[in-house]
N, C-alpha and C positions, 0 to 999 in steps of 0.2 A: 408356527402359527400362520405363516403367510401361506404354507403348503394346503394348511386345511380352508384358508380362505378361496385359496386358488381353486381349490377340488369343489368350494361347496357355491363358486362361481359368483362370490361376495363382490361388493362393487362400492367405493370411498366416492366421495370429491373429485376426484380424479379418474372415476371408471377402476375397471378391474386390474388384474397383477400385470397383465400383457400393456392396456390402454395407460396403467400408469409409467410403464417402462419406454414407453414409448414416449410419453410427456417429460418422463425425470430426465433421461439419459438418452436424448437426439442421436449419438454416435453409432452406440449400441443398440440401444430400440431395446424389443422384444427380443433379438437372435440369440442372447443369452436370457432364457427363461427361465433358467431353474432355478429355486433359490438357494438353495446351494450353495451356488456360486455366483452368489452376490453378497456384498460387504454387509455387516450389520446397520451400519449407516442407509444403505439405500432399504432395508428392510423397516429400519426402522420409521423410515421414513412414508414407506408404503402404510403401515400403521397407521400412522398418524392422520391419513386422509380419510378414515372412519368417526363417524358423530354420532351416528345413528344409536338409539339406547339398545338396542336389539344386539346389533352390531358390538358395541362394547361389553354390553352382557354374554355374548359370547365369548368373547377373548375373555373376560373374568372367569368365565367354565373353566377353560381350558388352563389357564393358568393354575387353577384350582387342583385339575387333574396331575401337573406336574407337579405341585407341592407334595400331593401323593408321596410320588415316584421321589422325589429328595430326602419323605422322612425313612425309607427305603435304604438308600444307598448310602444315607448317613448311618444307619446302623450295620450295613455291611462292612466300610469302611473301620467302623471300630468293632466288630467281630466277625473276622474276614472268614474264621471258622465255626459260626456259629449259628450258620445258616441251617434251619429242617427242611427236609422234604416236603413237605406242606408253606416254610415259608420262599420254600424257590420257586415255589408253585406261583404263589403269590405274586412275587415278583418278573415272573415270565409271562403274567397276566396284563401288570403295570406297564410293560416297557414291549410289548404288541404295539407296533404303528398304529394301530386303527384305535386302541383305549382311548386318547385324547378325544377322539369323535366320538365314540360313542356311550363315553361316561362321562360327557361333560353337563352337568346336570342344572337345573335350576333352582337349584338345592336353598336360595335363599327367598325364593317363593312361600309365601303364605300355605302350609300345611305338609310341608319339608319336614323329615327326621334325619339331622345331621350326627351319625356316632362321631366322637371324636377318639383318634387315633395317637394314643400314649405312647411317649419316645420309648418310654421303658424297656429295657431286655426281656424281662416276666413276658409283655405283650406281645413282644415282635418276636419269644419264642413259643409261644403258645400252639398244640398242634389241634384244638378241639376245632372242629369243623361241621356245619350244619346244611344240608343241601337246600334249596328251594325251587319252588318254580309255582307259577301264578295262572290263572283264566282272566282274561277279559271282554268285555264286552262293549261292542260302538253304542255310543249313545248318542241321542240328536241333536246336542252344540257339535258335534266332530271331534269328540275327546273320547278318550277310551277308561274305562273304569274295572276297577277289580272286582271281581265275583266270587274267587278263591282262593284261598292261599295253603300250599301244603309242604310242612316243613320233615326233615329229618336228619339224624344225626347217622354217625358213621357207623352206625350198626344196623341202620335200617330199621331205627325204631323212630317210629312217628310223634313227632314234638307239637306241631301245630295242623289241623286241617278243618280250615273252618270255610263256612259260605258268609260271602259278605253283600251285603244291601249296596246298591250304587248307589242309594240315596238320588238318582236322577232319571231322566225317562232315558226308555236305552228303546233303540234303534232298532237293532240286531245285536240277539242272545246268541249266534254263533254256534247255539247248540251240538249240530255234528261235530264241533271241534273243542268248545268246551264241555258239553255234556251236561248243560245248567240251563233250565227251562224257566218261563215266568214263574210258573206254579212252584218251582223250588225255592223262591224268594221270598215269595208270600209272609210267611215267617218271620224270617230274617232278621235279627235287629243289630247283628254285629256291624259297625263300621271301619271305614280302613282306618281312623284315628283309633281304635281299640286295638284292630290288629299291629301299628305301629308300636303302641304302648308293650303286647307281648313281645314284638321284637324286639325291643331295644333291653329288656331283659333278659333276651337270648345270646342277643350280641355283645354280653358285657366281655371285659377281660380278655380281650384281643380277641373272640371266636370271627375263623373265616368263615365267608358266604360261599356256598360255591352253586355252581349253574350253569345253564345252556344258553349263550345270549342273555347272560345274566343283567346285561343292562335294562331288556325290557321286562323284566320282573320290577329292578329297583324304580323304573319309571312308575310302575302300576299302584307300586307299595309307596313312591313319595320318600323313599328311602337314598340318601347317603352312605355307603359304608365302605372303606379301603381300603379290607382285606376281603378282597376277593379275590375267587378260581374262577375261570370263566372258559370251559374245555371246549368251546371253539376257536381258543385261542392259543392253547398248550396244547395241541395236537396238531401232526402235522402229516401233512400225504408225503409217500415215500418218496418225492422228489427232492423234498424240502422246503416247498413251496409253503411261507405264508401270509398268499393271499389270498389261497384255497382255504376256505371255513368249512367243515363239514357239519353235517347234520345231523343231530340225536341216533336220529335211525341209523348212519352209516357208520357211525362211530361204533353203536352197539354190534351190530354185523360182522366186523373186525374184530369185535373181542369176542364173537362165538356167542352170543347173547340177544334176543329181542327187545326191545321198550314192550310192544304188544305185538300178542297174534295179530295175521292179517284178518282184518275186518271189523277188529274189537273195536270197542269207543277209546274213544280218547281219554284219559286220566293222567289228571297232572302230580299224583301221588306216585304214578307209575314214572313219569318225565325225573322229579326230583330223585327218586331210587336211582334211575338209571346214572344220572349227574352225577351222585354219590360213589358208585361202583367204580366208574370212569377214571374216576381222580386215584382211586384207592388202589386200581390195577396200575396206573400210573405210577406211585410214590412202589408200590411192587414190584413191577419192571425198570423202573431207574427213571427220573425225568429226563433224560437223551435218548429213551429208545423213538424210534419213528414208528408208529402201527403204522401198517399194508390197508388203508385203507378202503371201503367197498361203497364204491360209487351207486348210487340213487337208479334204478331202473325207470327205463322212460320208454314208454309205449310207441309205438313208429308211427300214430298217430301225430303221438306230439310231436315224434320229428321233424313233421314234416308245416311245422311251426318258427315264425322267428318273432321273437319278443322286441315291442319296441317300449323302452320307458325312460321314465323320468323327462315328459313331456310336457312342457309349460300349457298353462292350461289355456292362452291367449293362441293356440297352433291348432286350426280345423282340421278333422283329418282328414278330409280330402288333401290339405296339401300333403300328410305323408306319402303318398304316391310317386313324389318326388324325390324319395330317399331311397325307394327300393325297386328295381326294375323289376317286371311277371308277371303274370295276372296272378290274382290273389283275391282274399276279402279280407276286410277288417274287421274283429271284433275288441269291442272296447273293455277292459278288464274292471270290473267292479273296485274301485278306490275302497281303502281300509279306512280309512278317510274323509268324512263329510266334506268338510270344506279344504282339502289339497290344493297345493298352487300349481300341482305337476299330476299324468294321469301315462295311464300306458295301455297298450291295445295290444293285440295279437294276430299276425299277418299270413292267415290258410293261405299254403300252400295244398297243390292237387296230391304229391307225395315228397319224400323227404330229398332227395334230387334234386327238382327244383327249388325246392326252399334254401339246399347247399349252394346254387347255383348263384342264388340273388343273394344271397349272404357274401361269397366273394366277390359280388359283382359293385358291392355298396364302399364307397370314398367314405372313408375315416381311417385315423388312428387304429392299431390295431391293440387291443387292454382287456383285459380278463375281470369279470364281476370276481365278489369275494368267496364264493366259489369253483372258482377257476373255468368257467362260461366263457366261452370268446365271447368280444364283442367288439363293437366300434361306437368312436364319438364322431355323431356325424354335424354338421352345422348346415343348416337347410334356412336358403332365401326364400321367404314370405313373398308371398300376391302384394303385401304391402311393401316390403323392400328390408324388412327387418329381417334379424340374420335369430335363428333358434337355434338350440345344443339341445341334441337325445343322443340317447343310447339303441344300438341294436345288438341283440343277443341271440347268439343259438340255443337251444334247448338242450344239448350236453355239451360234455367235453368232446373234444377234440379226438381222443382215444373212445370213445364208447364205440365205434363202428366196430375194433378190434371184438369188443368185448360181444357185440351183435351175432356176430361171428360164430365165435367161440358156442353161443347159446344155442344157435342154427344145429350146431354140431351136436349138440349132447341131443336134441328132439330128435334129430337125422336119423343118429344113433339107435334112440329108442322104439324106431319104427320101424327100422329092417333087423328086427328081432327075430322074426322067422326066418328070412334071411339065412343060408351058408357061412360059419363063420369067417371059412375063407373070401366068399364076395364081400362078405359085410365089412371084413379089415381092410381089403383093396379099395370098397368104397370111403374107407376112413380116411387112409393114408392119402386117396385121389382128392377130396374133399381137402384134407388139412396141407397140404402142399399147394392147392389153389388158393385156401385162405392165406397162407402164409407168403404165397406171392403177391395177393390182392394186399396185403399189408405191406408188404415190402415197396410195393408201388405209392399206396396212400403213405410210407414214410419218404419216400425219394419226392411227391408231391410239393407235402409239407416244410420241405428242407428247400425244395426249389423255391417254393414262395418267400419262403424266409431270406433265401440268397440272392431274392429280385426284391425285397423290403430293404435288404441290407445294401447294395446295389444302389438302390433309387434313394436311401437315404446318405450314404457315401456320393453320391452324382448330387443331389440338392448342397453337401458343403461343400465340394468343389465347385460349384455355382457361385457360391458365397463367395468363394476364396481367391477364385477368378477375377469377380466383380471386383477385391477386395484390390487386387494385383492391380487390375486395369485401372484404376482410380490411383492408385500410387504411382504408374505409370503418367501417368495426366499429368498429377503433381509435377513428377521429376520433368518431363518437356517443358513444362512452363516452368519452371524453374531454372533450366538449358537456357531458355531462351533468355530468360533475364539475364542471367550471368553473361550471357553471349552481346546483347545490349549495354551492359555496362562495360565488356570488354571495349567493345568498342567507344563507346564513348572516353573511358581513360585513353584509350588507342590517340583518339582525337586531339586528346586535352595534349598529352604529350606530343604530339607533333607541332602544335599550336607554340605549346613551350618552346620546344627547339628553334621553332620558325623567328622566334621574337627575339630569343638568344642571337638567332643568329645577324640579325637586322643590327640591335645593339652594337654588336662587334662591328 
């Protein structure tokens, strides 16, 4: 709980996790930040400096989330063999670091469908499974509402696909992306309290949900449930990375499969099929297999882009200019969002070189989005004197140049087709021995940086350790020296003695 307070930059009575470490425990401060490794008492205590009803409606989410995860482990515990494919699935969903955040719901909100989830064996072994996936739309309070909802079961036969009435004025219909016009509404008279009513007789008798980012479906739907799949969560890049999330699309790519042609519209009948497949090629290949995942293509336009967000909304951006060295322009990214407390802009670069240039050129932290995106947290002093926290991102991974590459070659290829096959292999071979070095170089790059990150983070605790040393040293002199003053004064006392002995006699 304090991790996610720490990450989502929560702040008690006391200031935040650092400003209260600093107040609780004088000796220590901040230099031991992790909570981790700090005692349940000082956590607990961190706790306790929250009032706010926001603040404690949080932490009741979250708690919520891990009651989950207990009625879980409590039936694994008493049938250690009795676990399906479908319910490990389940549970490799639950026990994902990032669940707690992002399913912690406000499930006791006025118009909330809580299922409730039976201790039972029947339930927790049940393998029926139902895919979903949702359209929404902005509306003008700043909330987002449901337009459709398309449901299926594991045979790819369609359970539910209805269009739903926001019942509110909407903003942006999102159309290119949902595919749902004013004039398709017109109609309309289903509302999301109907559509909750058909699910919760879908979801009787332990059936799991399963989904892409299935959290912001059950947002849309108002919906509670805690047997979900959630296959941005049970998949994993062949590193083993996961805080690399991948995406519908890249997921399906790997299994040989599109969601849609390129160019088609968007259908979320098509999103829930694919969700369905996903899981089902999963419990097929074993839930331990890793897919070879196929990373997102990004146009060298965009490369030549770096993302800055999660931007308090009180930060002009003229001061960004302050975070990133170049010439550049700003453009400001359209909020999902009417009233957001944070916004994020986009910083052209002239091409993608420069834009790598001012990327390593920029002081922060170095941490990966849940994508696996470099990025940095940077903290930027204000014209006024306050201190801000953003994020700056690249536009891919860090390997995509390899893969740039590799692309360069197959068009190369296809254009010295008249070509001599003899020139045309000499040009391959010359070609792929200079990418293969130009990679060998951006790996030896990347490893130096990391060996001057490692370096400079080894030199900052020996800094500590030093200081630590030199102040125990203080001590011990002033401590010499007392002992050295008292010597002497016994010295004294005793001669004093002798002296008066000696007189006596």
């Amino acid at each position: 709980m304090v991790k996610l307070a720490q990450k989502r930059g929560m702040k008690g009575t006391k200031g935040d996790w650092k400003e209260f470490l600093d107040v609780h425990d004088k000796k220590l401060g901040a230099s031991l930040g992790d909570p981790s490794r700090r005692s349940n008492d000082v956590l607990a205590a961190f706790l306790k400096t929250f009032s706010k009803a926001d603040d404690l409606k949080f932490f009741a989410q979250i708690m919520q989330c891990h009651s989950k995860r207990e009625i879980v482990e409590q039936f694994i515990k008493r049938s250690p063999d009795g676990e399906i494919p479908e319910q490990r699935l389940v549970r490799l969903t639950l026990e994902h670091p990032q669940f707690p955040l992002d399913y912690s719901f406000p499930s006791d909100d006025e118009g909330w469908l809580v299922t409730k989830l039976s201790k039972k064996s029947k339930v927790m072994r049940s393998n029926v499974m139902l895919a979903v996936d949702c359209e929404m739309v902005l509306c003008e309070d700043g909330t987002e509402a449901l337009v459709r909802v398309c449901i299926v079961d594991r045979d790819l036969q369609v359970k539910l696909d209805e269009l739903v009435n926001p019942n509110k004025a909407v903003a942006d219909y999102r159309t290119d992306i949902t595919g749902v016009s004013a004039t398709d509404l017109e109609r309309i008279n289903c509302s999301l309290a109907d559509v909750q009513k058909s699910m919760k007789k879908l979801l009787s008798d332990g059936t799991i949900l399963v989904g892409h980012s299935l959290n912001n479906d059950l947002r849309a739907l108002k919906l509670d449930h805690a047997r979900v799949i959630d296959t941005s969560f049970i998949f994993k890049y062949s590193d083993g990375s996961i805080n690399r999330r991948p995406s519908l699309n890249s997921l399906c790519k790997a299994s040989s499969w599109h969601v849609r042609k390129k160019g088609a519209p968007h259908n979320c009948l098509d999103d829930a099929c694919a969700a369905m497949k996903l899981v089902l090629a999963k419990i097929e290949h074993g839930v331990e297999i890793f897919f070879p995942l196929v990373q997102e293509d990004v146009p060298e336009s965009e490369m030549a882009k770096l993302l800055l967000h999660r931007i308090p909304n009180n930060v002009p951006t003229e001061e960004l200019h302050k975070v990133i060295p170049g010439d550049f322009t700003i453009e400001v990214k359209p909020s999902k969002k009417a009233r957001g407390e944070r916004y994020s802009v986009l910083a052209i670069f002239k091409n993608p070189q420069e834009a790598g240039q001012a990327y390593e050129s920029v002081k922060g932290g170095q941490e990966k989005d849940s994508s696996g995106r470099p990025q940095k947290l940077v903290n930027l002093k204000l014209s006024t004197g306050m201190i801000a926290s953003l994020y700056v991102r690249k536009m891919a991974h860090d390997d995509y140049l390899g893969q740039t590459s590799s692309k360069k070659r197959v068009l190369q290829a296809e254009e010295t087709q008249g070509v001599s096959k003899k020139l045309q292999t000499h040009r391959v071979i010359e070609e792929a021995t200079s990418n293969h070095c130009n990679d060998n170089l951006e790996t030896t790059e990347r490893l130096k940086q990391e060996l001057s990150n490692t370096e400079m983070a080894d030199s900052n605790r020996c800094c500590d350790h030093l200081e630590e040393i030199e102040r125990l040293k203080q001590d011990l002199r002033k401590r010499d020296f007392q002992i050295t003053a008292q010597d002497n004064i016994i010295a004294d006392l005793k001669k004093r003695l002798k002296s008066g002995h000696g007189k006596r006699q």
